[in-house]
C-alpha positions in Angstrom: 19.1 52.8 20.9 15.9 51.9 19.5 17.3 51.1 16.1 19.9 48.7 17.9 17.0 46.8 19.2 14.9 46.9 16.0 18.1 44.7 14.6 18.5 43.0 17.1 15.0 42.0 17.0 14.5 41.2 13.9 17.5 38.9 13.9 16.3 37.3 17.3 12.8 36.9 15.5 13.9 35.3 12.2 16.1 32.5 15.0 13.0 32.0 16.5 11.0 31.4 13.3 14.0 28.5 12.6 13.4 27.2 16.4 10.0 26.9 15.6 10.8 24.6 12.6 12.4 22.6 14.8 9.9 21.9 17.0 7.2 21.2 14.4 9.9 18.6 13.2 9.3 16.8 16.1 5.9 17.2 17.0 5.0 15.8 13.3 7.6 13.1 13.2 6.0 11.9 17.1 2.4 12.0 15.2 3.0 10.3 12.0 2.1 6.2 11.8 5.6 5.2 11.6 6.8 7.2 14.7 10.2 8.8 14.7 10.9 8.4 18.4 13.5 10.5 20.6 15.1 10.1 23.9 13.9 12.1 26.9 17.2 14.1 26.7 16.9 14.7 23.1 13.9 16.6 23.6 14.8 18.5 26.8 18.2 19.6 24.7 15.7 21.0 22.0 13.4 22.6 25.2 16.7 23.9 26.6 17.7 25.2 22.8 14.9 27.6 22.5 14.7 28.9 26.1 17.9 29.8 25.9 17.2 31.7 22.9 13.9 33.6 24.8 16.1 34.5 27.3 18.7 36.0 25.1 15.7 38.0 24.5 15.2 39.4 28.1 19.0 39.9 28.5 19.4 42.1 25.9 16.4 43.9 26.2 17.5 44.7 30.0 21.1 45.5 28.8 19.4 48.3 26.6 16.5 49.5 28.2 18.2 51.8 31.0 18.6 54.7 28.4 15.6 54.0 26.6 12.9 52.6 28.7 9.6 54.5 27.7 10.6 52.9 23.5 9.8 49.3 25.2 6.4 50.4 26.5 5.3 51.2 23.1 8.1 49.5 20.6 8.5 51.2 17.1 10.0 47.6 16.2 6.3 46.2 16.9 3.1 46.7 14.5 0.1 48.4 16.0 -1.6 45.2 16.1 1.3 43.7 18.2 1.3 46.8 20.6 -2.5 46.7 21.3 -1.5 43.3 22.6 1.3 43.9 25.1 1.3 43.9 29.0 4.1 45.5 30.4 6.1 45.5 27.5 5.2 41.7 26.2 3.2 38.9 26.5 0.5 38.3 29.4 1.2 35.2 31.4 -2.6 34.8 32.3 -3.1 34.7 28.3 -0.4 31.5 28.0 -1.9 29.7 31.3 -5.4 30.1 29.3 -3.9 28.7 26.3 -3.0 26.3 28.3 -6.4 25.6 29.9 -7.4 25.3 26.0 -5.5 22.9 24.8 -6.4 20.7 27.6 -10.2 21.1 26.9 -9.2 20.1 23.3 -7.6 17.4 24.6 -4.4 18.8 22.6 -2.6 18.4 25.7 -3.6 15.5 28.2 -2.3 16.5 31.9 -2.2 13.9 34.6 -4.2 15.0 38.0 -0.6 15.7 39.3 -0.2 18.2 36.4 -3.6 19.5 36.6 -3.3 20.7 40.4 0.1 22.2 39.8 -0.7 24.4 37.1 -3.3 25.6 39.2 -1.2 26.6 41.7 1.7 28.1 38.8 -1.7 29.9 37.7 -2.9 31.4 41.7 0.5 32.2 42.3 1.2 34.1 38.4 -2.1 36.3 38.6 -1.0 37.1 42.5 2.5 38.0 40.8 0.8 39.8 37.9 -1.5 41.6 40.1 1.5 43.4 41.7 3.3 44.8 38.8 -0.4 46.8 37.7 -0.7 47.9 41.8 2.9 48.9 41.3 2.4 50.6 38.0 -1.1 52.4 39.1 0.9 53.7 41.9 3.3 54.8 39.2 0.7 56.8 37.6 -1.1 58.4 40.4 2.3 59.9 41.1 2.6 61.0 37.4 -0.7 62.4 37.7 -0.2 64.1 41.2 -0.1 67.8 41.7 3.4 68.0 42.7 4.2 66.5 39.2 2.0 68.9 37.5 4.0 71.8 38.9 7.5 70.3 37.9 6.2 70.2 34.4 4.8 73.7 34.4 8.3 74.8 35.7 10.5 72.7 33.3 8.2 74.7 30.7 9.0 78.1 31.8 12.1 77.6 32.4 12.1 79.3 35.8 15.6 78.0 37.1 14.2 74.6 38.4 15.2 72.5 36.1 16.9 70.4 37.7 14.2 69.5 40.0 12.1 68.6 36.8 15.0 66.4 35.7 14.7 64.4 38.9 11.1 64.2 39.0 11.3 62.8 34.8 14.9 60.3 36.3 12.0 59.0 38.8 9.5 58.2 36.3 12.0 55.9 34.2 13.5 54.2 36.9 9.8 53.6 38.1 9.1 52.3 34.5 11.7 50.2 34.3 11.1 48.7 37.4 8.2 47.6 36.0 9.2 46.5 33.4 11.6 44.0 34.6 9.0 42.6 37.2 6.3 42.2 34.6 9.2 40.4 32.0 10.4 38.4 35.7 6.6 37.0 36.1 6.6 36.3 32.3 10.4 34.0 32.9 8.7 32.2 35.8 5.6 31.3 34.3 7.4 29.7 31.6 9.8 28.3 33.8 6.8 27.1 35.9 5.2 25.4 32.4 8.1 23.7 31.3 8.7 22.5 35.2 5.4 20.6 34.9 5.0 19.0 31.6 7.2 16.0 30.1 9.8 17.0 27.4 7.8 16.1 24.3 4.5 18.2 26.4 7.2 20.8 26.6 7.6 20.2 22.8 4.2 20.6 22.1 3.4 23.9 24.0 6.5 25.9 22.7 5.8 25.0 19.3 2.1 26.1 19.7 2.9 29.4 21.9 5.6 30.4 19.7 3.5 29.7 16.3 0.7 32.3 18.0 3.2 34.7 18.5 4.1 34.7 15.1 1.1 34.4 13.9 -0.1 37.5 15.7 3.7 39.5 13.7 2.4 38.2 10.3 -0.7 39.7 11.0 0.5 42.8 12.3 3.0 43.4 9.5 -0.3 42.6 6.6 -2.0 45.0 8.4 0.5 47.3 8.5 0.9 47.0 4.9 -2.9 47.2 4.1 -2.4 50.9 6.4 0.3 52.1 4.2 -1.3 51.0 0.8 -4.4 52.4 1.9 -2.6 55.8 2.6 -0.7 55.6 -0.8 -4.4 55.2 -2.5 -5.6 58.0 -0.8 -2.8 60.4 -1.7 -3.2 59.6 -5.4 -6.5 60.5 -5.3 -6.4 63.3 -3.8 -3.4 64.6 -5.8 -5.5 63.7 -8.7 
């Protein structure tokens, strides 16, 4: 199951870098002297383009995850670098809301008073939201942790005849986990949802192009560093064979 979503991922990834093209397309052509301009529902057809495509993401990934859940909290498909970087299997909304915050400090993005006051109240309600998945998983792993769950491992070990009860006790911990997972990837749809609700189409423009460039940005990275690892480790077998 894991190699089924490593495709699929990659496939979904290498869309996502031609989406991206897309956008910069537009955000250049709006910022050149002789302005290539576009009508309010051109743009929202491109906004609607690429969300559709990030939520083809969470579909699948929910469509797959029931037999493989504990894979999506530390994805082979990922570099280290991209793993050190997850929160509850993907991207922190508090991290987008700051770059947010950012680009309106850099005046990269000019909000309205309007816009201002309801981000802040997308971003009191997303960290009340986030809050609540880590209580949720905490809870999770106080349970894993408990004495009880101790002594269901000890006896899965031994093989004492309660197996089964084990069984149950490991069913609970992925149903727990994927719980989790879906409300973390829920508070991740809604935050987006909220972003786009509040900025104009070519804002929305603008923001997905930047968001999506720093996630692939941060894949580049992880896959050089991956590649400075494994040459590295190639280096260092040489030599020591020699």
């Amino acid at each position: 199951m894991a190699q089924i979503f490593s495709n699929f991922y990659e496939s979904w990834i290498c869309n996502l870098e031609k989406l991206h093209q897309e956008l910069l397309v537009v955000c250049s052509a709006t910022n050149e002297v002789v302005k290539v301009e576009r009508s309010d529902e051109q743009l929202q057809a491109l906004v609607a383009k690429v969300t559709a495509h990030l939520k083809e993401y969470y579909t699948f990934k929910w469509a797959t995850a029931c037999d493989e859940v504990p894979d999506f909290f530390s994805p082979p498909w990922l570099s280290p670098l991209e793993n050190a970087f997850m929160w509850m299997t993907g991207w922190k909304p508090a991290v987008v809301l700051r770059l947010l915050e950012t680009l309106k400090k850099q005046e990269a993005l000019v909000l309205s008073e309007e816009q201002g006051r309801k981000m802040q109240d997308l971003r009191v309600r997303i960290s009340m939201q986030e809050e609540r998945v880590e209580a949720e998983m905490e809870r999770l792993q106080v349970s894993v942790a408990g004495c009880r769950m101790m002594e269901l491992s000890k006896v899965a070990a031994h093989g004492t005849g309660d197996d089964i009860m084990a069984e149950v006790a490991l069913n609970g911990i992925i149903m727990g986990m994927e719980r989790i997972m879906k409300a973390a990837d829920c508070v991740r749809l809604k935050t987006l949802k909220g972003i786009l609700d509040v900025l104009t189409p070519m804002q929305c423009v603008d923001f997905l192009a930047i968001e999506i460039a720093m996630h692939l940005r941060l894949r580049q990275w992880g896959k050089k560093d991956m590649t400075a690892r494994e040459n590295r480790n190639q280096n260092q077998n040489q030599d020591n064979n020699n």
